[in-house]
C-alpha positions as CSV (number, residue, x, y, z in Angstrom):
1,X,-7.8,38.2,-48.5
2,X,-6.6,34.6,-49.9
3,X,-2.8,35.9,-50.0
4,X,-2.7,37.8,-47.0
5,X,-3.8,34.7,-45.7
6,X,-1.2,33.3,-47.3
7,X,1.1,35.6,-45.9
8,X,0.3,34.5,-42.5
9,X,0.7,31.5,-42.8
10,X,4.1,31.6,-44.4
11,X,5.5,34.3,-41.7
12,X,3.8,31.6,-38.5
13,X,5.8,28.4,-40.3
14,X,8.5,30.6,-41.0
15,X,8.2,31.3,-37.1
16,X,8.1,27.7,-36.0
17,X,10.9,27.0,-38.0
18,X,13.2,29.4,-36.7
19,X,12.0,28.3,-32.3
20,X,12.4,24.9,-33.3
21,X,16.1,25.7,-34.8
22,X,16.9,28.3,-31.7
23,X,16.3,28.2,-28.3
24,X,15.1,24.5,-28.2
25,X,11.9,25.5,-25.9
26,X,8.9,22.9,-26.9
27,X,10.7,20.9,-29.3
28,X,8.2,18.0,-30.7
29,X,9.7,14.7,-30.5
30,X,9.5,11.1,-30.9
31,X,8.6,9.2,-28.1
32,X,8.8,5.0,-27.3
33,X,6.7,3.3,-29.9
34,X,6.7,5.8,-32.6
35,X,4.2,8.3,-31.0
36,X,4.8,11.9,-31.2
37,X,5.3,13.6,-27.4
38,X,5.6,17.0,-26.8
39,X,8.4,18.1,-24.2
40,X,9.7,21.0,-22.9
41,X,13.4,19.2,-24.3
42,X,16.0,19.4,-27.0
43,X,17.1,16.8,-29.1
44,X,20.7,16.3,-28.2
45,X,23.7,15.0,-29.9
46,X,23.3,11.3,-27.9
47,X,19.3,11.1,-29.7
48,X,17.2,11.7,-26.7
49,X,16.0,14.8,-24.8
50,X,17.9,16.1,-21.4
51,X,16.5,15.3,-18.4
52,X,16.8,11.9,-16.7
53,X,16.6,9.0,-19.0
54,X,13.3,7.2,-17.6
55,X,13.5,3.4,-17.6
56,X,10.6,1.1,-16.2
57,X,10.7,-1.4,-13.1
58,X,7.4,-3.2,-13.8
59,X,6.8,-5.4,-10.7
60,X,4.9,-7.2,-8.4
61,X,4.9,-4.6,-5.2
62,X,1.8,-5.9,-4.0
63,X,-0.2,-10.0,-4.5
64,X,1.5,-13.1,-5.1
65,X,5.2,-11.6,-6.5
66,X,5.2,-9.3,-3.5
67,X,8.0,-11.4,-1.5
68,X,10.3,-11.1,-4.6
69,X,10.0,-6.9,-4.5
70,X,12.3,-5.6,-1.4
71,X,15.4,-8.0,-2.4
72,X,15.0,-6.9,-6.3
73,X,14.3,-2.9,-5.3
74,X,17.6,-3.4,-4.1
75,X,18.7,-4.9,-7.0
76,X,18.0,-2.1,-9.3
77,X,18.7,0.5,-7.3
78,X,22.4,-0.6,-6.8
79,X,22.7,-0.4,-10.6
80,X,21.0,2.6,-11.2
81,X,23.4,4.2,-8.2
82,X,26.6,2.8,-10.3
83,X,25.4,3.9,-13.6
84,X,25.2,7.6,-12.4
85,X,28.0,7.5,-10.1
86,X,29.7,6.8,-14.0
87,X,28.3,9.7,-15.1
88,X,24.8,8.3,-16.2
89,X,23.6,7.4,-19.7
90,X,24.8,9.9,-22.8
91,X,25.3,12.4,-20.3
92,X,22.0,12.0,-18.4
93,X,20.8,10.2,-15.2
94,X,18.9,7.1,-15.0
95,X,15.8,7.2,-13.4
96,X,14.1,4.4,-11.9
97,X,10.2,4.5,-12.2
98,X,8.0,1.8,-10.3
99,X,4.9,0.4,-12.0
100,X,3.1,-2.2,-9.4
101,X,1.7,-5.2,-12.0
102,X,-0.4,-6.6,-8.9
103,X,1.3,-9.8,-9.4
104,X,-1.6,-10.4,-12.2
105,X,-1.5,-10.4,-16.1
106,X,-4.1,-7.5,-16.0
107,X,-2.0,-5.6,-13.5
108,X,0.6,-5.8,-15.9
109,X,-1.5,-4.7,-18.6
110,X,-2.2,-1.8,-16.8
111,X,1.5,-1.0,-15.5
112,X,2.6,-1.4,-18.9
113,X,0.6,1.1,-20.5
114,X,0.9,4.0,-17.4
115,X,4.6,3.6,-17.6
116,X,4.8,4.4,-21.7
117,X,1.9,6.7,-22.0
118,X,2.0,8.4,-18.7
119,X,5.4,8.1,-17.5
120,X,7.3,8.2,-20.9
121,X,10.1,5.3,-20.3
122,X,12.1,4.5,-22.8
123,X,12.9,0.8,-21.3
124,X,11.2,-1.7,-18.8
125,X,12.7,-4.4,-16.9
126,X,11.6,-6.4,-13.6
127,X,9.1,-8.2,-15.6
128,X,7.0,-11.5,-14.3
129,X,6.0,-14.6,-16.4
130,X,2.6,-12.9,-16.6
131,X,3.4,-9.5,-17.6
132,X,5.5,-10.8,-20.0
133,X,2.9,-12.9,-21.7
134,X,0.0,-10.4,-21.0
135,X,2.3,-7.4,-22.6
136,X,4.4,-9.3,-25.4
137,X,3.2,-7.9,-28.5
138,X,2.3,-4.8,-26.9
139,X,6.3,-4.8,-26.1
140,X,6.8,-5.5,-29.9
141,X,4.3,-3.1,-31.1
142,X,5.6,-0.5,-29.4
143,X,9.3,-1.0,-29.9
144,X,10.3,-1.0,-25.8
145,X,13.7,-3.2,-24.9
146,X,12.6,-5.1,-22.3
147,X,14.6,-7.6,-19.9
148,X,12.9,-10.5,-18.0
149,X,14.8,-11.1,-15.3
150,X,12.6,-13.6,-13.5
151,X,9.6,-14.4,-15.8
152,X,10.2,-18.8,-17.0
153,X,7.5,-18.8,-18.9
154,X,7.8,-21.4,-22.2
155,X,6.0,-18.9,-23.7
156,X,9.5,-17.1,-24.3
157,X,11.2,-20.3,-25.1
158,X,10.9,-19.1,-28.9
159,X,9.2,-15.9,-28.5
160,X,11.8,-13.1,-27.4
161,X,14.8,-11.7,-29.1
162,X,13.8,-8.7,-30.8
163,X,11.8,-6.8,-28.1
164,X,12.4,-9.0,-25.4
165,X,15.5,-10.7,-23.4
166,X,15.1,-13.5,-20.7
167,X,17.8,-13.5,-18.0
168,X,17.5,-16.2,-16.0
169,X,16.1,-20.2,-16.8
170,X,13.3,-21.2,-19.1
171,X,10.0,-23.2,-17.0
172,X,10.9,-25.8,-19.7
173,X,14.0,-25.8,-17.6
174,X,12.6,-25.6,-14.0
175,X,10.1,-28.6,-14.7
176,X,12.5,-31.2,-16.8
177,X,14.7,-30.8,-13.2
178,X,11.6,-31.1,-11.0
179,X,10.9,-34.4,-12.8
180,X,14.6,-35.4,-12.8
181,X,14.1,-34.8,-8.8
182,X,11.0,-37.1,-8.8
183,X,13.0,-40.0,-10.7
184,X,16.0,-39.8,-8.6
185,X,14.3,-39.8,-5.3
186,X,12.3,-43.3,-6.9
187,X,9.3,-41.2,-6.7
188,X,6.4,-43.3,-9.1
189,X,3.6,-42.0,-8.0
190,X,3.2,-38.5,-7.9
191,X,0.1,-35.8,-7.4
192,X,0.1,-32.5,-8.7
193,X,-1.6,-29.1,-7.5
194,X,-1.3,-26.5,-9.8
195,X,-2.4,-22.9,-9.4
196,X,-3.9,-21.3,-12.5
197,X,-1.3,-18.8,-13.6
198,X,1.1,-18.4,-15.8
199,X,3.9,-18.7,-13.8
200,X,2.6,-22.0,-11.9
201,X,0.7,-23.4,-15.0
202,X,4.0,-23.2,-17.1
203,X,6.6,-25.3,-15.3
204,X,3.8,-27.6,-14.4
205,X,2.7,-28.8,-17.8
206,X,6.9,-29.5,-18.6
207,X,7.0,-31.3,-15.1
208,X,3.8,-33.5,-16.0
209,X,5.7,-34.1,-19.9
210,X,8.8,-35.2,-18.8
211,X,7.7,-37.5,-15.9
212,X,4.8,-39.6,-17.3
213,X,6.0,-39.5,-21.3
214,X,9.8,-39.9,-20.4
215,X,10.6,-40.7,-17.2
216,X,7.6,-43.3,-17.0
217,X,6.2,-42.2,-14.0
218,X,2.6,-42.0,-13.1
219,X,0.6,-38.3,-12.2
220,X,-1.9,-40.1,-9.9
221,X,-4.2,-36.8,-9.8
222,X,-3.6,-33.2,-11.1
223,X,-5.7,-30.6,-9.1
224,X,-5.8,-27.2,-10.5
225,X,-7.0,-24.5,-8.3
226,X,-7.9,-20.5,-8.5
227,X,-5.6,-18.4,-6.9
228,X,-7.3,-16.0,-3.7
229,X,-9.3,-18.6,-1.9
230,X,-9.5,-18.6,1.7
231,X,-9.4,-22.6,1.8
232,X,-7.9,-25.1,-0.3
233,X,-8.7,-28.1,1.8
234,X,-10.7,-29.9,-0.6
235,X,-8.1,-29.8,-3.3
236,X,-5.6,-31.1,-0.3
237,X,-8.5,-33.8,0.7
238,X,-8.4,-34.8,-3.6
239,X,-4.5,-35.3,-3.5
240,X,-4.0,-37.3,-0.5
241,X,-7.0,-39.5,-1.2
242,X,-5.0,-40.9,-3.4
243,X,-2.2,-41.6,-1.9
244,X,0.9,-40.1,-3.6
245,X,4.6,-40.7,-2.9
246,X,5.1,-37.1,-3.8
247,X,2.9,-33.9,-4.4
248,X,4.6,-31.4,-7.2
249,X,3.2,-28.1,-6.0
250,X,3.2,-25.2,-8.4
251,X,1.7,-22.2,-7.1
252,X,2.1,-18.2,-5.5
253,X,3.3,-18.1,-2.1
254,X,-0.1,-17.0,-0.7
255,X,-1.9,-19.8,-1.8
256,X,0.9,-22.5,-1.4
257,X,1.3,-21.4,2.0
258,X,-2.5,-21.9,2.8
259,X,-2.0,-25.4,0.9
260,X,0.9,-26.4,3.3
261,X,-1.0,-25.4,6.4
262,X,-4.1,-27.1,5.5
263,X,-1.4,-30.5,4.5
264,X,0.0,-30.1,8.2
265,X,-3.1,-30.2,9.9
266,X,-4.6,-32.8,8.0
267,X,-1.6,-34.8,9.9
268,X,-0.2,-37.1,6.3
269,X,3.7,-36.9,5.7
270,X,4.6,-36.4,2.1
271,X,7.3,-35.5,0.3
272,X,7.0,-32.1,-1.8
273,X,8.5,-30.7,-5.3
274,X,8.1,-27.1,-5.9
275,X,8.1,-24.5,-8.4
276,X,10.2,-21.8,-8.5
277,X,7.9,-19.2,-7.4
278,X,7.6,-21.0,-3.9
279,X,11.2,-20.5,-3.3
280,X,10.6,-17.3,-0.9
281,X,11.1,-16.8,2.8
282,X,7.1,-16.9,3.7
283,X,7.5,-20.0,2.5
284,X,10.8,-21.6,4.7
285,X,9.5,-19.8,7.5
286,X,5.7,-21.1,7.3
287,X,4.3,-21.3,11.0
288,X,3.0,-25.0,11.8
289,X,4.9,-26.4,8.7
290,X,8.1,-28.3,9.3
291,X,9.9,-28.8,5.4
292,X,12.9,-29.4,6.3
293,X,15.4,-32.1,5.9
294,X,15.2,-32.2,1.8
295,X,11.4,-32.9,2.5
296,X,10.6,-30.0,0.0
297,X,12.7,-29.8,-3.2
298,X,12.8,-27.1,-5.7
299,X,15.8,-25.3,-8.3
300,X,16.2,-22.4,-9.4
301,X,18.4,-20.2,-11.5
302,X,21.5,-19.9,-9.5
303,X,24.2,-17.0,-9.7
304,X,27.9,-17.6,-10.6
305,X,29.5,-16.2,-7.4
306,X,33.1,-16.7,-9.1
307,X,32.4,-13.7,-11.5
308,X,33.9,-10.3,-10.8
309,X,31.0,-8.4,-11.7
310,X,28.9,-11.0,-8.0
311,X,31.8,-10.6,-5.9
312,X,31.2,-6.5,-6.4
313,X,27.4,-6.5,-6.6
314,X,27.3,-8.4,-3.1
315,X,29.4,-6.6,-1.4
316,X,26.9,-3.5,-2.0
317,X,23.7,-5.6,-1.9
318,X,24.9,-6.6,1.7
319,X,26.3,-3.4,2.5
320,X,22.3,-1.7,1.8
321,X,20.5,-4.8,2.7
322,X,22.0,-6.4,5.4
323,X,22.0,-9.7,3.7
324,X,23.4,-11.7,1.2
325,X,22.1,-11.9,-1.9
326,X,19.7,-15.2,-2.8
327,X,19.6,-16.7,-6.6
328,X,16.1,-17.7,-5.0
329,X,14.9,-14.0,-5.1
330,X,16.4,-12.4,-8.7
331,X,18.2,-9.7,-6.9
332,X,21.7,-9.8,-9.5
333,X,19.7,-10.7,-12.2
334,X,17.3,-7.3,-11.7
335,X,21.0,-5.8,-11.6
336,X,21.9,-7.0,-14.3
337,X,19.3,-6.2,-16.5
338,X,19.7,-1.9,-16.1
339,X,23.7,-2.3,-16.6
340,X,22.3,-4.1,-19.9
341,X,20.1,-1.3,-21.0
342,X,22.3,1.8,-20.1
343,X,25.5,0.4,-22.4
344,X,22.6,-0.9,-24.9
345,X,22.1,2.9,-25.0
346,X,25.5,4.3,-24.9
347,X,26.3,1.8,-27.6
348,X,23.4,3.2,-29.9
349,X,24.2,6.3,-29.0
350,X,20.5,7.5,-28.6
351,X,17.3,5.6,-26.5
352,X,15.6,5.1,-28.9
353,X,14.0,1.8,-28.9
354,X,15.0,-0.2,-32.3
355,X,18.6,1.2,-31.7
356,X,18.7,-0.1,-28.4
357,X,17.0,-3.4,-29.4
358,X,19.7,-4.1,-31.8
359,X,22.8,-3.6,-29.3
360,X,21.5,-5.9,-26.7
361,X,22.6,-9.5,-28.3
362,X,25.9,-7.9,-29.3
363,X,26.3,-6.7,-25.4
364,X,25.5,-10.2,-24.0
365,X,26.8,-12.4,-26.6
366,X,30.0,-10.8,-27.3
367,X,32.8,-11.1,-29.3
368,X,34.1,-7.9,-27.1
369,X,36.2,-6.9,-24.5
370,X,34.8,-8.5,-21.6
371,X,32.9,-6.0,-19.0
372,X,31.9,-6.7,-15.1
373,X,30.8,-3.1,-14.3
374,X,28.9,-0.4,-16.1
375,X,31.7,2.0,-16.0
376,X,34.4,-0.7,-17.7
377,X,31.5,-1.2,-20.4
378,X,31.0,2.7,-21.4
379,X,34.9,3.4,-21.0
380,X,35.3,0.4,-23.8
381,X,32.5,1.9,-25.5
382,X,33.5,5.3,-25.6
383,X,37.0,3.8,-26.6
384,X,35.3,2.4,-30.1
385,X,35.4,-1.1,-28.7
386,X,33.0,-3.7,-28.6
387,X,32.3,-5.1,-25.5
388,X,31.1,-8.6,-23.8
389,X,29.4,-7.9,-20.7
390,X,29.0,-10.5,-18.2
391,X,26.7,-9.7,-15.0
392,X,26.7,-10.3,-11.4
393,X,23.9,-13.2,-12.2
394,X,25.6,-14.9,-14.9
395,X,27.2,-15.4,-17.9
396,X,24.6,-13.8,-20.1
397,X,25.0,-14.9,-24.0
398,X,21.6,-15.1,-25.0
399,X,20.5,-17.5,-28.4
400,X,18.5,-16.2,-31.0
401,X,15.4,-16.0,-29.2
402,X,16.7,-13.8,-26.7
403,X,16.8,-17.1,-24.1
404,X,19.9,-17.1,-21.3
405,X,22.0,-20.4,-23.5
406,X,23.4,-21.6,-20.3
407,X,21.5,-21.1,-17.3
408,X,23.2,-22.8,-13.8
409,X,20.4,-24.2,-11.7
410,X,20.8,-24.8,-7.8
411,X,18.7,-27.2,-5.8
412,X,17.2,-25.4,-2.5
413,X,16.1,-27.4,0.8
414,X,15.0,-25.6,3.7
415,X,17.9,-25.2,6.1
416,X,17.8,-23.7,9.6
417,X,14.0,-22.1,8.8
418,X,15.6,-20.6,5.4
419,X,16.0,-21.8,1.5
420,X,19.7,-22.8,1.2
421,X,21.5,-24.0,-2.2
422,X,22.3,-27.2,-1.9
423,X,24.3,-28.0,-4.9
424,X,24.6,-27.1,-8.7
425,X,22.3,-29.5,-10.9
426,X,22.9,-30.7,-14.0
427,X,19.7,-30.6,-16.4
428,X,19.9,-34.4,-17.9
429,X,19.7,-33.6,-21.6
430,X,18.5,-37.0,-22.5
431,X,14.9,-35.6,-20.8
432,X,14.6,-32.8,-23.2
């Protein structure tokens, strides 16, 4: 009995061994992370399995992030319609697959892990300051590139690298020029109201740094406040109690807008600095609130329009949005960050995840023949060549924590009911 048994079990391995080596049907492979996935798929030359190539667009769709979502859909879809139009990704498609974060850390949390385990990406970009904190050693631990293309958090600012790759300006960034605003307006006396969230909370805490330790200026009250309240007026009442020439205002668009209101009707002029995340149309366009005339400062990440690769990209972001695009909004730099992935994968030859991590710094940083589209990029690839790619956002060399080394910031007022860039701004080293 024992060695027909024996037998058996010989002749079924003997079986498996021969489908796995023929016909390809139910091949066992490895997924993102290290975890075994079963798939109807062969193994192919390139490292992956046929079928589209599934890359994640983590997001805020719906909550605070939601004003940010149509501009950088568009974003990402322009790229993902140029890398296939080039033929896709080691002869396979790109496919874009939407995971709403809710605009909260345990949104994200939940996006994250749907998109790996449920949805099988191999990649995720779109990322938020939150996500990004909420999902960063889960990103690590499970070996998934993924590009930030609007997240500031400081949490990054020596975090990122192997796993992870910020595209656009550190908050250490966006509050040293929100102080160097204060000081240059003569502001002295300044109150802060600061949402408690990552992305307003970050910034914030530089801002407060740079402006009392090294500017010398004085934070008369700092109000921190829940986001999802229907009223904020006694938070408004605490700041202009005492009697600030300036409120710094970090917060979501939903409750900054409610803040604003309440401000108006209470009837007391002020002048406002802003964090990034306020930079959205809700907020230029806020009925009963009249911020214009440089009343309302903010910076953000701006894009170099000189660059081949923005002069392209905005001809086709205006051509399928009817608009131009706006450095306020992301829309290059969520672009950017799927032509980075597909010739990180073309480079490696596979998607697998460590592979792909390890061509990203060489794609951004150079040295190479310098790339503006994705089709250049794989043509130079293909060719044995090394390539430099520089995006529609920016220049994008990264420094060893996977941090954009030069970001260009722009100052936006509210012109004619809409952010406008104002001019470029010069971060004052001395205040680092």
């Amino acid at each position: 009995m024992r060695a027909r048994l024996r037998r058996v079990v010989i002749l079924m391995v003997i079986a498996l061994l021969v489908a796995a080596c023929g016909d390809g049907e139910g091949t066992d492979t490895t997924g993102a992370g290290g975890t075994s996935t079963t798939s109807g798929s062969v193994t192919t030359a390139g490292g992956g399995e046929e079928g589209p190539i599934k890359v994640g667009f983590m997001i805020g769709v719906t909550g605070d992030y939601a004003p940010y979502y149509p501009p950088s859909e568009a974003g990402a879809l322009i790229a993902i319609e140029e890398i296939n139009a080039a033929g896709g990704v080691l002869g396979r498609e790109f496919e874009l697959v939407i995971g709403d974060n809710l605009s909260t850390a345990e949104g994200a949390v939940q996006a994250f892990n749907k998109l790996v385990d449920v949805d099988s990406v191999v990649a995720i970009g779109g990322v938020e300051s939150d996500g990004a904190v909420a999902n960063l050693q889960s990103i690590k631990d499970r070996q998934i590139p993924t590009i930030c293309p609007a997240c500031g958090t400081d949490k990054l600012d020596e975090a990122g690298g192997d796993y992870i790759w910020r595209i656009t300006g550190s908050d250490s960034d966006g509050g040293l020029i929100a102080a160097q605003f204060a000081r240059d307006s003569g502001y002295t006396r300044v109150a802060m109201l600061v949402q408690n969230t990552e992305g307003a909370a970050g910034p914030a805490l530089v801002f407060k740094a740079v402006f009392t330790e090294m500017i010398g200026g004085e934070v008369v009250v700092d109000v921190r406040f829940e986001p999802g309240q229907a009223s904020y007026q006694a938070q408004v009442d605490e700041v202009f109690a005492a009697e600030p020439e300036a409120v710094y205002l970090a917060a979501g668009f939903e409750s900054g807008g409610i803040i604003l209101q309440e401000a108006a009707r209470r009837g007391v002029e002020t002048n406002w600095l802003f964090s990034p995340d306020l930079i959205v149309p809700e907020i230029a366009g806020l009925p009963g609130v009249d911020l214009s005339g440089g009343v309302a400062r903010a910076a953000i990440a701006a894009y170099d329009t000189s660059s081949p690769a923005y002069e392209s990209y905005a001809a086709r972001y205006e051509e399928m949005t009817g608009d131009a695009p706006s450095s306020g909004l992301y829309d290059a730099n969520q672009y950017d960050q799927y032509i980075i992935l597909a010739l990180a994968m073309a480079a490696a030859g596979t998607t697998d995840g460590p592979a792909v991590a390890a061509e990203i710094a060489g794609i951004l940083n150079g040295p190479g023949t310098v790339v503006y589209t994705y089709a250049d990029g794989l043509a130079a690839i293909e060719a044995g060549e090394d390539i430099d790619y520089h995006g529609a956002s920016s220049g994008l060399d990264v420094n060893e924590f996977g941090n954009l080394a030069s970001p260009v910031f722009g100052e936006q007022n509210i012109v004619n009911g809409a952010w406008t860039q104002v001019a470029e701004v010069a971060l004052d080293e001395s205040l680092r």
